[in-house]
C-alpha positions as CSV (number, residue, x, y, z in Angstrom):
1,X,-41.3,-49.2,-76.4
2,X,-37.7,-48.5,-75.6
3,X,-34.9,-50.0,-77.5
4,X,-34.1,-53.2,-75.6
5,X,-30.7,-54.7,-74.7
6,X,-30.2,-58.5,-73.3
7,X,-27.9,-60.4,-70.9
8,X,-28.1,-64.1,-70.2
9,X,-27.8,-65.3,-66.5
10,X,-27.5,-68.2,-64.5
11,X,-30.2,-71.3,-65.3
12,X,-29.8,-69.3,-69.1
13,X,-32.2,-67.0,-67.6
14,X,-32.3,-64.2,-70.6
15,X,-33.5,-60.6,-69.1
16,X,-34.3,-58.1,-71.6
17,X,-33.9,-54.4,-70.0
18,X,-33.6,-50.5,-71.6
19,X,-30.5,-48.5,-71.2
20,X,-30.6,-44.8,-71.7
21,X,-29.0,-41.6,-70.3
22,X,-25.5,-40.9,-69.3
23,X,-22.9,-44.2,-68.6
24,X,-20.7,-42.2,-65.8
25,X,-23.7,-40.8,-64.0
26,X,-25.5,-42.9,-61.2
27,X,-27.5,-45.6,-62.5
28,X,-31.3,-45.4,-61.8
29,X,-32.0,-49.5,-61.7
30,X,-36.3,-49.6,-62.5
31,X,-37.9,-53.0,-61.4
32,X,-41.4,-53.0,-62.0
33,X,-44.5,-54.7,-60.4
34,X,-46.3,-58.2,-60.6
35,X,-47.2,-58.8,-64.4
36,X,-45.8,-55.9,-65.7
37,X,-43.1,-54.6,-67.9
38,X,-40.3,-52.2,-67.9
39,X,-42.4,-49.5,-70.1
40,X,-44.2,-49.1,-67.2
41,X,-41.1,-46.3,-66.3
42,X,-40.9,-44.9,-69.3
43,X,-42.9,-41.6,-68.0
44,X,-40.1,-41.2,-65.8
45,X,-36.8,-42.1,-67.9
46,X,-38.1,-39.3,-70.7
47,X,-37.2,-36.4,-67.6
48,X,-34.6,-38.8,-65.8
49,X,-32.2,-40.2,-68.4
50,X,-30.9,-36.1,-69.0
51,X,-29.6,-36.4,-65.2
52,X,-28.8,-40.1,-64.3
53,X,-27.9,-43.7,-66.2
54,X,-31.5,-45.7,-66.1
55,X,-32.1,-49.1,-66.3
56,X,-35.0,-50.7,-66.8
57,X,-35.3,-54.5,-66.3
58,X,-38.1,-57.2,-67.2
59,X,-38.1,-59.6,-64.3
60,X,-38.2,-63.2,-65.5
61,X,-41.3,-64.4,-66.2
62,X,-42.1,-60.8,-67.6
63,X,-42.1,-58.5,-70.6
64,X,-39.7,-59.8,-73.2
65,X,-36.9,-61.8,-70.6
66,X,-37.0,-65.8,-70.3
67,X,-40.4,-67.8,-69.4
68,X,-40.2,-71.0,-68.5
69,X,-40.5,-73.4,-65.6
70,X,-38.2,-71.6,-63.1
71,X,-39.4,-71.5,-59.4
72,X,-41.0,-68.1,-59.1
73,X,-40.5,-66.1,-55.5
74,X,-39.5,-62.5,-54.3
75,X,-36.2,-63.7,-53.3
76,X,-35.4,-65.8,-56.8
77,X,-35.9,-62.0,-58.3
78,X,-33.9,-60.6,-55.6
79,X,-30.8,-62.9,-56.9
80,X,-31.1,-61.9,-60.1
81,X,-31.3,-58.4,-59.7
82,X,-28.2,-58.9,-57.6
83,X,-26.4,-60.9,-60.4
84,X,-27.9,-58.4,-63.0
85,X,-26.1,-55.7,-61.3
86,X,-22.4,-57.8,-60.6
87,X,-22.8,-58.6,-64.8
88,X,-23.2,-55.5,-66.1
89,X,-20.5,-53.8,-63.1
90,X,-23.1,-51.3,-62.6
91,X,-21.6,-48.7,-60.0
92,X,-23.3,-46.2,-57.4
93,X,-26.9,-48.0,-58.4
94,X,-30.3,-46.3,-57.0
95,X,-32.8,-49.3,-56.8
96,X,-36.0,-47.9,-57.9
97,X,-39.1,-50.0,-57.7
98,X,-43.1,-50.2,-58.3
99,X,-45.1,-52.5,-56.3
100,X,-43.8,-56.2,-56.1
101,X,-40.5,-54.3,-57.3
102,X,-40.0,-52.2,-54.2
103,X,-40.4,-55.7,-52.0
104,X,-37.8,-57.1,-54.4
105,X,-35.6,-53.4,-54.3
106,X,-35.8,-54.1,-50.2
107,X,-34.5,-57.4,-50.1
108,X,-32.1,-56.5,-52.0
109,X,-31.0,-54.0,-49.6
110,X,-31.3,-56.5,-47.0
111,X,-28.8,-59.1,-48.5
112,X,-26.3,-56.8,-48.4
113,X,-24.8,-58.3,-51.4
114,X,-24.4,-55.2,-53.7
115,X,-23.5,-51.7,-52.3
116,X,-26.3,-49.6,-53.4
117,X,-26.3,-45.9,-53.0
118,X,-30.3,-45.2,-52.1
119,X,-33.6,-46.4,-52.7
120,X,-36.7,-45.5,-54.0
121,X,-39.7,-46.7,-53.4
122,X,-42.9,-46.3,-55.6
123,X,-46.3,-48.2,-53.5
124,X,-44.3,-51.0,-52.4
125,X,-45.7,-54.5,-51.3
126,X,-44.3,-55.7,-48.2
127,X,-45.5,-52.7,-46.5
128,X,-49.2,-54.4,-45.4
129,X,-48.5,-56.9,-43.0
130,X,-50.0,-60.7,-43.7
131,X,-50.7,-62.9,-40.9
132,X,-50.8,-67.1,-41.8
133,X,-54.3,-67.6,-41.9
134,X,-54.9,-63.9,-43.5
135,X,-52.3,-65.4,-46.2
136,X,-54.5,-68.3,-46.6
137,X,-57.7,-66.6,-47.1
138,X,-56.4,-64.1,-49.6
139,X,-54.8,-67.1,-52.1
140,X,-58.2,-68.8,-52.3
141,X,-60.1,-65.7,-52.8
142,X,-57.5,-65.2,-55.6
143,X,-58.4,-68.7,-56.7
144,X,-61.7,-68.7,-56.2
145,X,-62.0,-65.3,-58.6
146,X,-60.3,-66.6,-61.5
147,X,-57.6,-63.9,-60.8
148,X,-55.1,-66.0,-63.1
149,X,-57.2,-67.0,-66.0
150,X,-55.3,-64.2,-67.5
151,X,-57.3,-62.8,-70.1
152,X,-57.2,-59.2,-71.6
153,X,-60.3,-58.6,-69.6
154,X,-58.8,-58.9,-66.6
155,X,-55.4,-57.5,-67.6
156,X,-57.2,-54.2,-68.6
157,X,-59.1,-54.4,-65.4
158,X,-56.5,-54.9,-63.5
159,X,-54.3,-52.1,-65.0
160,X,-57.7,-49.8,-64.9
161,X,-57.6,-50.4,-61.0
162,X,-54.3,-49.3,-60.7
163,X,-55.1,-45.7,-61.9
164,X,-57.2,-43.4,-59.9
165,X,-57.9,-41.5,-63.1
166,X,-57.9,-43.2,-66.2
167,X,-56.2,-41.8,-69.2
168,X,-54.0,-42.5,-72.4
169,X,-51.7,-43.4,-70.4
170,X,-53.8,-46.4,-69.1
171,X,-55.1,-47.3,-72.3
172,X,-51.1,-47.4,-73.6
173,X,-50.2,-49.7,-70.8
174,X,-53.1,-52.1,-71.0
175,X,-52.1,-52.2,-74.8
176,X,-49.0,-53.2,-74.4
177,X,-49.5,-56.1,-71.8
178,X,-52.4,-57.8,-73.5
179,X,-49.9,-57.8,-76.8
180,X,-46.8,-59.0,-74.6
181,X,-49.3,-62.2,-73.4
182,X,-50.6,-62.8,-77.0
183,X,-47.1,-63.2,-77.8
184,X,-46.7,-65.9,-75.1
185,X,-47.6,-68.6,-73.4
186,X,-50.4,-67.9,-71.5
187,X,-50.0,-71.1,-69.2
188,X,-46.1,-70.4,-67.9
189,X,-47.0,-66.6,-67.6
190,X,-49.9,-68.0,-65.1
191,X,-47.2,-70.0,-63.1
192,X,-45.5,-67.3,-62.4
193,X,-48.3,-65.1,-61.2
194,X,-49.5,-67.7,-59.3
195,X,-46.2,-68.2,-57.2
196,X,-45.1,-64.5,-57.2
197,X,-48.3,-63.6,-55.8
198,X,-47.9,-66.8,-53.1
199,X,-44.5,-65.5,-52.4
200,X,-45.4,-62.0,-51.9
201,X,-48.1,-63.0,-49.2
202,X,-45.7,-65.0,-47.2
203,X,-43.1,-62.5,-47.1
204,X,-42.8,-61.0,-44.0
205,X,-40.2,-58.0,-44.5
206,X,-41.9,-55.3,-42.2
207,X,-39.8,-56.5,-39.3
208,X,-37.0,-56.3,-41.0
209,X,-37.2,-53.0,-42.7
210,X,-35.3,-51.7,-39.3
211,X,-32.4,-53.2,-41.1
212,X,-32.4,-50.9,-43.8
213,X,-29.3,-48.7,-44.3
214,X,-30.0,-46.9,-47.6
215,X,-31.4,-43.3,-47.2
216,X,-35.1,-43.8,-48.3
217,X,-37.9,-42.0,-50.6
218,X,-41.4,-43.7,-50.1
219,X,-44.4,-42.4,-52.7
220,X,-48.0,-43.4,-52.0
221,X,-50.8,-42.3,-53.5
222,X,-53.4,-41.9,-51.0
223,X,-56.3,-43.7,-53.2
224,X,-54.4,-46.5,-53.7
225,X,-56.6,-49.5,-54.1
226,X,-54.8,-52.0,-54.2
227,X,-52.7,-51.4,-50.6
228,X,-54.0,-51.8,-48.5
229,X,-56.3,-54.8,-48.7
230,X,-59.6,-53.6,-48.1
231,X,-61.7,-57.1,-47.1
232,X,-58.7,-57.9,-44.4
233,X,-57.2,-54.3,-44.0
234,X,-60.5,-51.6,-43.8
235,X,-57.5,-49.0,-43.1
236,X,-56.2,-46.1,-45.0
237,X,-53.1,-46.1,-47.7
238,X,-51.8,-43.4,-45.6
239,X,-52.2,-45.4,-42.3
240,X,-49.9,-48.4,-44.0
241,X,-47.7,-45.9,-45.6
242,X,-47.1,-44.1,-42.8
243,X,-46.6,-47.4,-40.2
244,X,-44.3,-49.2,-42.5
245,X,-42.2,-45.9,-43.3
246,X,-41.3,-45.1,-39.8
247,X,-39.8,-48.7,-39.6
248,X,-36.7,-47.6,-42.0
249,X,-34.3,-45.4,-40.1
250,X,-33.6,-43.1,-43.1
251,X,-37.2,-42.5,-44.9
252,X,-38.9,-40.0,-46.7
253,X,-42.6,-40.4,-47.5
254,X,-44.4,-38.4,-50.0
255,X,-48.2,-38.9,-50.4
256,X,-50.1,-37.8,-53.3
257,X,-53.7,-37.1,-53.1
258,X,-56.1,-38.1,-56.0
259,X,-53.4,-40.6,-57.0
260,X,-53.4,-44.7,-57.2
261,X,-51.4,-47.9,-57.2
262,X,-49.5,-46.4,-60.3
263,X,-48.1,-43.7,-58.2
264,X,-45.1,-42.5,-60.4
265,X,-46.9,-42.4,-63.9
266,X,-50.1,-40.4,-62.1
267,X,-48.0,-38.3,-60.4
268,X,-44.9,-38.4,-62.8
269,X,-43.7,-34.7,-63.0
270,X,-43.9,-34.5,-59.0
271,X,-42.0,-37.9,-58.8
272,X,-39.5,-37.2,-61.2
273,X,-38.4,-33.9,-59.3
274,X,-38.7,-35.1,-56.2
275,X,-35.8,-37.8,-57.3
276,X,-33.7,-35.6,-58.9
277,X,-33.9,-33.2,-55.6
278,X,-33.6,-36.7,-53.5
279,X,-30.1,-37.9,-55.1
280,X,-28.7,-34.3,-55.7
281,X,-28.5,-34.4,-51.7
């Protein structure tokens, strides 16, 4: 793991975050997804940190920063993203985010709060459209399948299902996590799963993604399976990828074949050129 710096926020919130490459270039902000850490980037920083300043962040709730009984939701991350960035005066900052991070990275956008120079986009949520009842349904599947009983079983399955090829780099991750929740408590790591995940499902960004003024890079792998949802969505990756990215008025999408959830490890030498070629524009 990375060297790790930490700032205090509002509430005491503590956020532990890396902070490699060069201070006067643009700063390359990494916000991973649900349960994860900010190692998770680390297959990108190695080739990125020679060209940009990059950041990666634990949310809340996550990695090494503050757990405790905070009220968990997309737009509780969103805020402190925002006040992570006013803190620590970043300047010309490229949001760059995985998953439940790229929902977070667009509403940031959205608020308007911070000027950000682009974004990046790696799988994003938000993308798959929930309807109320569909919402419904999905929590107490999640419920009913133990999903938050949080064990290194299910972490490593989890993490397994994010690949489409496993490999060391799988095995590293999965590592990691189940030693970051041995460390903790298990029952306030839960909470936050459990209302992240709540708060990702009613989320309803695609309507807004119109909205979005950054110029946009999008990266899907086409076997991703965790988006879409296949029991409520029996469509293709590329179909969602595709729909949602035509919303933003400044998007580029680039779809990987043979490539999962985990879109910028699997497919980290294509990513990390296609970034450097994206902000040298």
């Amino acid at each position: 793991m990375k060297e790790l710096k930490r700032v205090v926020l509002t509430q005491s919130i503590e956020v532990a975050y890396s902070d490699s490459g060069t201070k006067n270039k643009p700063t390359l902000l990494f916000i991973h997804g649900l349960a994860n850490y900010h190692g998770v980037w680390n297959w990108n920083i190695d080739t990125l940190q020679a060209h940009f300043r990059c950041i990666a962040i634990d949310l809340p709730g996550n990695g090494f920063s503050s757990r405790n009984n905070t009220v968990y939701s997309v737009d509780f991350y969103a805020g402190i993203l925002i006040e992570f960035i006013q803190t620590l005066s970043l300047k010309e900052v490229v949001l760059v985010g995985h998953s439940m991070g790229g929902l977070i990275a667009l509403k940031v956008a959205l608020s308007n709060r911070v000027p950000l120079q682009k974004l990046i986009l790696c799988a994003p949520a938000g993308f798959e459209k929930y309807t109320p009842h569909e919402s419904v349904l999905f929590k107490s599947a999640i419920a009913l399948g133990n999903f938050l009983n949080l064990d290194e079983t299910q972490v490593s399955q989890s993490v397994r299902t994010s690949f489409f090829r496993q490999s060391g780099m799988t095995e590293k991750i999965i590592a990691d996590l189940c030693k970051i929740i041995q460390q903790n408590n298990r029952s306030l790591y839960r909470s936050m799963l459990e209302q992240s995940i709540h708060s990702m499902l009613d989320e309803n960004i695609f309507s807004e993604l119109k909205h979005i003024r950054c110029k946009t890079l999008i990266f899907f792998g086409e076997e991703d399976a965790l988006i879409p949802n296949k029991f409520l969505h029996p469509v293709s990756t590329v179909e969602i990828a595709t729909k949602a990215s035509e919303q933003i008025p400044d998007a580029t999408l680039i779809l990987f074949k043979n490539c999962g959830h985990f879109v910028h490890i699997e497919m980290a030498s294509e990513v990390n050129t296609a970034i450097i070629r994206f902000l040298s524009e």
